[in-house]
C-alpha positions, 0 to 999 in steps of 0.5 A, spaced: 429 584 153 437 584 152 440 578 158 448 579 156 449 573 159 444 568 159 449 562 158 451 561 165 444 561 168 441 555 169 433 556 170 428 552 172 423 549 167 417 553 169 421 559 169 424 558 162 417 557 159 414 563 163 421 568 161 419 566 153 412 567 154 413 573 156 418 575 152 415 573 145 409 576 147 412 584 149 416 582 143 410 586 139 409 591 144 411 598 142 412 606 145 407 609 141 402 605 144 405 606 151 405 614 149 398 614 147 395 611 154 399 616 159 396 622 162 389 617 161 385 613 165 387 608 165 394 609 163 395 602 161 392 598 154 386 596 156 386 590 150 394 588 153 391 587 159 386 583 158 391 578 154 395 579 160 390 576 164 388 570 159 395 569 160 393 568 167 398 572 169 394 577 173 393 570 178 401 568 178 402 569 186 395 566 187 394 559 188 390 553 186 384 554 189 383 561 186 385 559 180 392 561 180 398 559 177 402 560 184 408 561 179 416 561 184 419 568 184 424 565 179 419 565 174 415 570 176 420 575 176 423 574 169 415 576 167 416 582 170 423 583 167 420 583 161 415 588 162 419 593 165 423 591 158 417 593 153 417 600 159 409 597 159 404 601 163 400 595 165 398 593 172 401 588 174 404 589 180 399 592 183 393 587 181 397 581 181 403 582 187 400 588 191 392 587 191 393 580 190 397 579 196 393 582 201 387 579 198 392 572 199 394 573 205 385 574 209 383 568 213 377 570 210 375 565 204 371 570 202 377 574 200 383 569 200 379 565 194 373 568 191 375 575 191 382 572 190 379 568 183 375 574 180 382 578 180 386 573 178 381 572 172 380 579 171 372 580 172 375 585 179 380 590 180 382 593 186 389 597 189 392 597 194 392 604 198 396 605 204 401 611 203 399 618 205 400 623 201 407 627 201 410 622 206 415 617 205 415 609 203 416 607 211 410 602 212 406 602 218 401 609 214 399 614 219 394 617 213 389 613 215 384 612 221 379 606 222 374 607 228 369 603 231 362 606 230 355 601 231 355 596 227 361 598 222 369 601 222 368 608 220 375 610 216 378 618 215 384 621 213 388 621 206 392 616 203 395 616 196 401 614 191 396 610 187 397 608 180 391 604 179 386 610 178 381 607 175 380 601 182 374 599 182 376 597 190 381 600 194 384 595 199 385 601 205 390 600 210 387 604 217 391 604 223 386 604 230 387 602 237 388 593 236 393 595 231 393 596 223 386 593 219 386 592 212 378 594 209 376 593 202 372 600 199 368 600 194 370 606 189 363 609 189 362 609 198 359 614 202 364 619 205 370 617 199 373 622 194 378 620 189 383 625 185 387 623 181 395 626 181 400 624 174 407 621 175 412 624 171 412 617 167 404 619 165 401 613 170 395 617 173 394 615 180 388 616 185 389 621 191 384 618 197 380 623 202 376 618 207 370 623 211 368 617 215 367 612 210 363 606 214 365 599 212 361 593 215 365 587 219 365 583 213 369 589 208 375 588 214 380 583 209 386 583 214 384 585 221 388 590 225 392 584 229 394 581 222 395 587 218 402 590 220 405 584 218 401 581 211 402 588 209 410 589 210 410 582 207 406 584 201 410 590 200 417 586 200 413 582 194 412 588 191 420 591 191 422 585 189 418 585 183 420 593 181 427 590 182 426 586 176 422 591 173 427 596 174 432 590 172 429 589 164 429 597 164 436 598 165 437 592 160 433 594 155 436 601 155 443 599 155 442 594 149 438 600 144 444 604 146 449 599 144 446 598 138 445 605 137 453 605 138 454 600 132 451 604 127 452 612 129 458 615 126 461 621 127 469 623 126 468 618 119 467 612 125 462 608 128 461 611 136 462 603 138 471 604 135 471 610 141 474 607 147 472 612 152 465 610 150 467 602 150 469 603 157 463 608 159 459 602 156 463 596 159 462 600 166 454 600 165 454 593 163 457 591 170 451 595 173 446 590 169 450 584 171 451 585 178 443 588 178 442 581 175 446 577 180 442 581 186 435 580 184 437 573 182 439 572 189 434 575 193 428 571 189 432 564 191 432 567 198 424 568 196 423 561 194 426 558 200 424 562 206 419 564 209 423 567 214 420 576 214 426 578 216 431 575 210 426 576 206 425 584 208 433 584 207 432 580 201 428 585 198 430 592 200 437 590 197 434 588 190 431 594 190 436 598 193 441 596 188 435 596 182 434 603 184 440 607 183 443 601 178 437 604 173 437 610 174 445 610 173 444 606 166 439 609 163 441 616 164 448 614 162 445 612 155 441 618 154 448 621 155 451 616 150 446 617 144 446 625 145 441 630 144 436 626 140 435 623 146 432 629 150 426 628 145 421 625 144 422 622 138 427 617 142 425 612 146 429 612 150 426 618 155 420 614 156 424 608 160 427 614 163 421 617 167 419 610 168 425 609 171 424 614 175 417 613 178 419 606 179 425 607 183 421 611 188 417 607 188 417 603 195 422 607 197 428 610 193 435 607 192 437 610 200 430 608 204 432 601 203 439 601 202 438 603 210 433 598 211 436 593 210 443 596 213 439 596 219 435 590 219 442 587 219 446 589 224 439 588 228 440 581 226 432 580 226 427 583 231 429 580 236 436 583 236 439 576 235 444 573 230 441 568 226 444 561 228 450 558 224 448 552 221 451 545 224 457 544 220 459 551 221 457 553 227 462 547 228 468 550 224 466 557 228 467 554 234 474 550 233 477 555 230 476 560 235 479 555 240 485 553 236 487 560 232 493 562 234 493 570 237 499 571 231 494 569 225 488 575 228 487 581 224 495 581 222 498 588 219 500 585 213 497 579 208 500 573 212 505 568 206 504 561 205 510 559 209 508 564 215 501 561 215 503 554 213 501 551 221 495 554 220 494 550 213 496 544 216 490 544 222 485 545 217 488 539 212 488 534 218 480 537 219 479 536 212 477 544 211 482 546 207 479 546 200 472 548 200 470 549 194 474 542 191 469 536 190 469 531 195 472 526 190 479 530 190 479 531 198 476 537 198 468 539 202 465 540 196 461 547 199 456 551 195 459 558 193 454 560 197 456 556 203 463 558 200 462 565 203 458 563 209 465 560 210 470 565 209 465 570 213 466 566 219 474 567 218 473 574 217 470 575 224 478 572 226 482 577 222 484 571 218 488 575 213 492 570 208 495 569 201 492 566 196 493 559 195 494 558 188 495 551 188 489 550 192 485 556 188 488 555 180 493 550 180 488 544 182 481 546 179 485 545 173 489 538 174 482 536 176 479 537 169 486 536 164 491 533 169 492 526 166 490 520 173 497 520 174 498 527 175 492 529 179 495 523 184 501 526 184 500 533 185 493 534 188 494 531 195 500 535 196 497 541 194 492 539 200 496 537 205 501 543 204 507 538 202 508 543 195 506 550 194 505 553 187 506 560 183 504 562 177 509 563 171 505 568 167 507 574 166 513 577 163 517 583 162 513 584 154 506 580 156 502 583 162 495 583 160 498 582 153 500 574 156 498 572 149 505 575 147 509 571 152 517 569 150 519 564 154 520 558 149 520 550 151 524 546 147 523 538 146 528 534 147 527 527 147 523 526 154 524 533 157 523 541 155 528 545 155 526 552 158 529 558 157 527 566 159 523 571 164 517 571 169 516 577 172 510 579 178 510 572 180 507 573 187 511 569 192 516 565 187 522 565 193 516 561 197 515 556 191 516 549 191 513 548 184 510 553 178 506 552 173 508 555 167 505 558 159 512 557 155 512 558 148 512 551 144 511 552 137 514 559 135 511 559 128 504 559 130 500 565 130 499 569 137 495 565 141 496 558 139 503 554 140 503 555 147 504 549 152 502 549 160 508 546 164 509 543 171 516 546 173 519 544 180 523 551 183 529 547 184 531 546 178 538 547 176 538 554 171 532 557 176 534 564 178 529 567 183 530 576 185 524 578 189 522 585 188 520 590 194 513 593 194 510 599 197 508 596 203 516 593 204 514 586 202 517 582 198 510 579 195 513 579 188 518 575 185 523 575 178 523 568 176 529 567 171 530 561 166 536 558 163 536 552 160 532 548 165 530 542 164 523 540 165 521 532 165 515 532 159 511 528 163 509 535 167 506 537 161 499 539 162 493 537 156 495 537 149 503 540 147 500 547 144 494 547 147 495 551 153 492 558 152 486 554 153 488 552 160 491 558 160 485 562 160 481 557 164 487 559 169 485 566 168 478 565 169 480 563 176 485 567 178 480 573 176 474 569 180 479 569 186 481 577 185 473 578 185 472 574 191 468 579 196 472 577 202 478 582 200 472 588 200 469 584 207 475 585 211 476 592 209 470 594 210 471 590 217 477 595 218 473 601 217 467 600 222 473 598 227 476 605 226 470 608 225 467 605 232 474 607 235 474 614 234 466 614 236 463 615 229 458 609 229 452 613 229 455 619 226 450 620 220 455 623 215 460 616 217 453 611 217 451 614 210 459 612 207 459 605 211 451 603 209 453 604 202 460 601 202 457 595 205 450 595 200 456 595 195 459 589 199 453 585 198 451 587 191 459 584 189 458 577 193 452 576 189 455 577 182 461 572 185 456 567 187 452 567 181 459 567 177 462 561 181 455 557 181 456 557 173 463 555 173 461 549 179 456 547 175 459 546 169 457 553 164 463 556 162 465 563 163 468 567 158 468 576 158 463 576 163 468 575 169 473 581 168 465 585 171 467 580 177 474 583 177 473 590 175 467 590 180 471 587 187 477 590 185 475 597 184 470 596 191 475 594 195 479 601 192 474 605 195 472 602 202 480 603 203 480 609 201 474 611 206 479 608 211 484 611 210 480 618 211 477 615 217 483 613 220 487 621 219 493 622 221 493 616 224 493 613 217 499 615 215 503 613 220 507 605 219 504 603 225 497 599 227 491 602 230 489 598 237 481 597 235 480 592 240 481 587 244 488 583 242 485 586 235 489 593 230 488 595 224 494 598 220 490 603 215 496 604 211 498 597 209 490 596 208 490 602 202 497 600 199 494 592 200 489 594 195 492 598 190 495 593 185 488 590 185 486 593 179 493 591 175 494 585 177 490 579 173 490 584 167 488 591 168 482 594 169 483 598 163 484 592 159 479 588 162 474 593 159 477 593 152 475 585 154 468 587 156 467 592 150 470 588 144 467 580 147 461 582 151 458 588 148 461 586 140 463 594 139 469 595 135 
């Protein structure tokens, strides 16, 4: 299994020894093997699966009691990656998450223990059987019926979408007039027919038609005023866990066809030297990651709650995301490998069937997608939001107390000297620099709480600059600013007392920065500065600038570059701002003519700056991949929805649910990035993903806005949407639109990926 960034998740010791385990063991697994069993009862490799079972893999849910390895989802899921990367048949979705779910979940010991333990050691085998035939993958089956008959339940209907065809028990779920039970029913039972149907991937599964098939009180496993629930919980368990199968899928995939791009030559080239296929590449790789990054996530939700309803969005958003993401990766490398991959002689199209059983499988990419879409906007069964915790809800609540009207769902970004009020009363809280460690001023919050956080400003309308001192400037300081330097500056940048911009770009150095020309000559205890800086967001507003200057001429592209600290009223320093398309003056011409700038404002080391440089990037593109930009657009597109009635309107909900999957799927990719970097893992190519990712999203809900708002949306005035609220939908598109040039373009943030992540050239 290829993981293309393994340096910057930091799993813990039980899921690092089981992802290597696993990892070793599939390593021997081949598709001839796989080719051999399908179409056959069983499809699976009877002697595989019995080493599995060994393993003890078949009872990773199961307890101690009987005789389970209770492994977190953390760990079991990076198993169940690895079999979706070997593209192996065998069951262990079915036996060790679906049927040992249900068996784990019976107050009776006879199942919950003993039954549990022979499956888990294989001595058993049983399915789960709860779908009817040609039906969808809502639970809650009506194929199924159970009636009370004498002494025993009598059970009729049909059910199917089995794949463990050969059973020896099915665990049935009938529904009767207390509610939905779950009964154990042996293959052989009187009344019990079982068929078998094919899978496009070659995995038979049983069809089961039940005549009134009797089943004694002590066959019932789950009775029916349990069963609705055990089952919704047992299948969200088995989402979750496709997701990672679907997961290993996509990666592996993605990985022969990188190799196959190496080493294919036509035109005289190796593939992997085409740009257009480096971009195709980078974008699927982005698919892998941000897939990644959503089944990561919704494992952590597994393993700390027990709530059904985070869990049950948790897992259709995996399974959403997994879906579509593995059906868009591997049939994009079928294109990429060309026409061998429409034979069997390539290996790929056997992943691809299986993609595409398993992505139906428990409902397609939309089924969950919409699930998850609706359990959110319920808020959970009961109609209410769920509670903030204490520190935020504390926030929440001064802030709508104390947020003046003028800084609500404003038409344009709001400057820093225009929000500076606004700064100050969060500083004298102690709220103005979430992410910041404790040490230096800051709240110290998780990138999760982070989000938590900006959510609840969003709710406001709170619609800023980004701060650069508080988000590039200070991380930075924090960790090669000199003791003297943090002192000075960073308290500054806290209180609002300085504000900063980035020197970066120049006129012949966009996302080419490494060919800066801006010189910076030492003269005894001061530089002397000389040259242009252009697109330097709010230069006129700035009290101070950081800087890349060239200090050492004769040394290769990236080297001789230092990070300098230059105060904005520095004698020599000229400043034109440039009007953008809204009729802001958001960007600025910096000129530089011979300015003097003390030496102790150098940062680090003289000719070291790139370094910094690039961790200031890193940031600056961990900032533009912040998911608030998307989350407030998309708060724009379901007011003017609302406000021209089209909430329910189904074409409308379809556009909104996809584009806030799309939303949540970027927050998890962001959240797992800033978490590496908090935590000390460094980030290299894999950041330009976050930035292409939230860039290009935050595109597509403005342009459904702008389609949504019609006429309106081409007028340069603000919609009324609400109660003391308005939306300018026309500023909101045209906002978006540098977001893919700004912090380097997308295209160059491709030619990143494909040379440094993916290593084609």
């Amino acid at each position: 299994m290829n993981h293309l960034t393994p340096h910057i998740d930091a799993f813990g010791e039980e899921a690092v020894l089981v992802g290597e385990s696993a990892r070793a063991f599939f390593a021997s697994s081949d598709v001839k093997s796989i080719r051999e069993r399908l179409g056959r009862i069983p499809s699976y490799r009877p002697p595989v699966w019995r080493q599995m079972v060994d393993m003890g893999w078949a009872g990773w849910r199961a307890d101690a009691a009987a005789q389970g390895s209770a492994l977190s989802f953390e760990a079991g899921l990076l198993l169940h990656e690895e079999l979706g990367a070997a593209a192996a048949p065998e069951p262990l979705l079915q036996t060790a998450v679906l049927a040992a779910g249900v068996l784990g979940r019976s107050p009776s010991p006879a199942y919950a223990v003993e039954a549990l333990g022979r499956l888990a050691r294989g001595e058993t085998a049983h399915a789960l059987a709860w779908q009817p035939a040609a039906r969808g993958a809502a639970p809650g089956p009506r194929g199924a019926r159970a009636r009370r008959q004498g002494d025993a339940m009598a059970l009729d209907g049909a059910l199917g979408y089995i794949p463990l065809a050969d059973a020896e028990y099915f665990l049935v779920c009938a529904r009767c007039e207390e509610g939905l039970g779950i009964y154990r029913v042996r293959r052989d039972a009187p009344g019990l027919a079982v068929a078998t149907v094919e899978r496009i991937d070659g995995v038979v599964c049983a069809q089961l038609a039940l005549d009134g098939v009797r089943v004694a009180d002590a066959d019932t496993v789950i009775p029916p005023a349990q069963g609705e629930a055990a089952l919704e919980a047992v299948l969200d368990e088995g989402r979750l866990a496709l997701s990672a199968e679907l997961l290993g899928a996509m990666a592996e995939v993605l990985d022969i066809t990188l190799e196959y791009l190496r080493t294919r030559k036509q035109f005289g080239r190796a593939l992997s030297g085409f740009q257009a296929l480096q971009h195709r590449a980078a974008d699927l790789a982005g698919q892998v990651e941000t897939t990644r990054s959503v089944v990561q996530a919704s494992a952590r939700v597994f393993d700390l709650t027990a709530d059904p309803i985070r869990r049950r969005i948790a897992a259709s958003r995996a399974k959403a995301r997994a879906s579509a993401g593995a059906i868009e990766v591997i049939n994009a490398c079928v294109q990429l490998h060309g026409g061998i991959a429409y034979t069997e002689e390539c290996d790929i199209g056997v992943y691809l069937k299986r993609a595409m059983a398993l992505a139906a499988w428990l409902g397609d990419a939309r089924a969950n997608r919409d699930r998850a879409a609706e359990l959110a906007e319920r808020g959970g069964d009961d109609g209410a939001r769920a509670e903030l915790p204490a520190w935020l809800e504390e926030i929440r609540a001064w802030v709508e107390d104390n947020l003046p009207p003028a800084y609500r769902y404003p038409a344009r970004r709001m400057s820093w000297r225009e929000a500076h009020g606004w700064h100050r009363k969060l500083h004298e809280r102690g709220w103005v620099a979430p992410a910041w460690p404790r040490e230096f001023g800051g709240m110290g919050l998780t990138p999760y709480e982070e989000l938590q956080l900006h959510e609840v400003y969003e709710t406001f309308g709170l619609n800023t600059f980004q701060n650069m001192g508080l988000t590039m400037l200070g991380p930075l300081l924090q960790r090669y600013g000199t003791p003297a330097q943090q002192q000075e500056y960073l308290p500054r940048i806290l209180s609002g007392e300085t504000y900063w911009c980035q020197g970066y770009s120049e006129p012949e150095a966009g996302s080419d920065l490494a060919a800066l020309r801006t010189s910076a000559v030492r003269e005894g205890d001061e530089f002397v500065v000389n040259g242009q800086k252009i697109w330097t967001s709010l230069a006129h507003e700035a009290d101070m600038m950081f800087l890349l200057a060239r200090t050492d001429p004769a040394a290769k592209k990236q080297q001789g570059i230092s990070f300098l600290l230059v105060d904005m009223k520095t004698p020599g320093i000229t400043v034109n701002p440039i009007v953008n398309l809204t009729g802001a003056k958001d960007f600025c011409s910096v000129f530089f003519d011979n300015v003097r700038v003390p030496a102790k404002n150098l940062v680090g080391e003289p000719n070291q700056g790139w370094t910094m440089a690039k961790s200031v990037l890193g940031s600056e593109r961990i900032m533009i991949g912040h998911p608030r930009f998307a989350k407030s657009a998309l708060q724009a597109l379901r007011q003017i929805g609302a406000n021209r009635g089209l909430s329910e309107e189904p074409v409308f909900r379809h556009l909104y649910r996809g584009l806030a999957a799309e939303v949540a799927d970027l927050e998890a990719l962001y959240v797992r990035y800033l978490d590496a970097l908090r935590n000390g893992r460094q980030l290299g190519a894999e950041v330009s993903l976050l930035k292409i990712r939230s860039s290009e999203t935050w595109q597509r809900i403005v342009e459904a806005l702008r389609e949504t708002a019609g006429e309106q949306g081409a007028l340069d005035a603000q919609e009324a949407v609400g109660e003391g609220l308005s939306v300018h939908a026309a500023v909101q598109f045209l906002h978006a639109r540098p977001a893919t040039i700004y912090g380097g373009s997308n295209e160059i943030q491709r030619n990143i990926l494909a040379a440094h992540l993916l290593k084609l050239s």
